[in-house]
N, C-alpha and C positions, 0 to 999 in steps of 0.2 A: 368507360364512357365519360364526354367529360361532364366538371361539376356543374356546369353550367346549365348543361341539357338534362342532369339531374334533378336540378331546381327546378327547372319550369315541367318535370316530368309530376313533381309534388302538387305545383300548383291545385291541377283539376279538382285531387281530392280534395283541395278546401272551398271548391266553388259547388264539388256536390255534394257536400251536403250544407250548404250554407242555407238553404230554407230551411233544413231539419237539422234536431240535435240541439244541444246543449252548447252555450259558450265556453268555450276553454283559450288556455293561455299559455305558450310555451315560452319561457326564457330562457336567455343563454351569455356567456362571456365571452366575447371574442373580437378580437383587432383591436384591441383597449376599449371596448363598449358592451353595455348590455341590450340584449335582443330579445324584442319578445312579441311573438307570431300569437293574434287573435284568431280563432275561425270556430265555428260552430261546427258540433261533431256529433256525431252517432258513438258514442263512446263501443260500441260492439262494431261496429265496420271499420275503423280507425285506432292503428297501431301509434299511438302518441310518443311512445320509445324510441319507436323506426326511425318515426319523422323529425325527433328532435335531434337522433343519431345522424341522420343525413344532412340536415342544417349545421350540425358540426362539422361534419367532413366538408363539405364544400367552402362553410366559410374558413375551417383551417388550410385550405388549399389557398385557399386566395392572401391569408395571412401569409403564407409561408413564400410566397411572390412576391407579396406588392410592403410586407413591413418594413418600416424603415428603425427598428431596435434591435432587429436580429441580425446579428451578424451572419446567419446559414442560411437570408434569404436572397431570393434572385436579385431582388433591387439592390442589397446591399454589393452582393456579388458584381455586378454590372454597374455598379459606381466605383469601382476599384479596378476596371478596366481602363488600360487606354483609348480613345475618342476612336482611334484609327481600329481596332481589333472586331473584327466581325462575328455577330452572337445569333445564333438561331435565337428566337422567339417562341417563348412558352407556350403551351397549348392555350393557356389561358386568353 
């Protein structure tokens, strides 16, 4: 699936239970920055592991495309192409 429709798969659960539940705070490292996802939870209906595990995968997917330090990434890849050479385009 892609990550993108993953994320917005996440969304809902933080919009229901955003009347109920307890604040909580998920941070994370990634693309050279730190992230950190607010929402009120039901700490028993809300797997916080899952959801900080799938905020990594998506955003490592997106690192792994668009960074410009990695040399194993697509961007870097597709700057080391000549202008004329024709690329499929990432699902991204």
């Amino acid at each position: 699936m892609n990550p993108l429709v993953n994320f917005f798969l996440i969304i809902p659960m933080f919009f229901a239970s955003f009347l109920f539940g307890q604040e909580e705070t998920l941070s994370f490292s990634s693309m050279g920055t730190i992230w950190s996802v607010h929402f009120k939870a039901n700490n028993k209906s809300i797997d916080k592991n899952h959801i900080l595990s799938k905020l990594l995968q998506i955003s490592s997917n997106y690192d792994e495309t668009f960074s410009d330090w990695s040399k194993e990434s697509e961007l870097r890849k597709l700057e080391k192409l000549d202008l004329k050479t024709m690329v499929k385009p990432s699902p991204l």
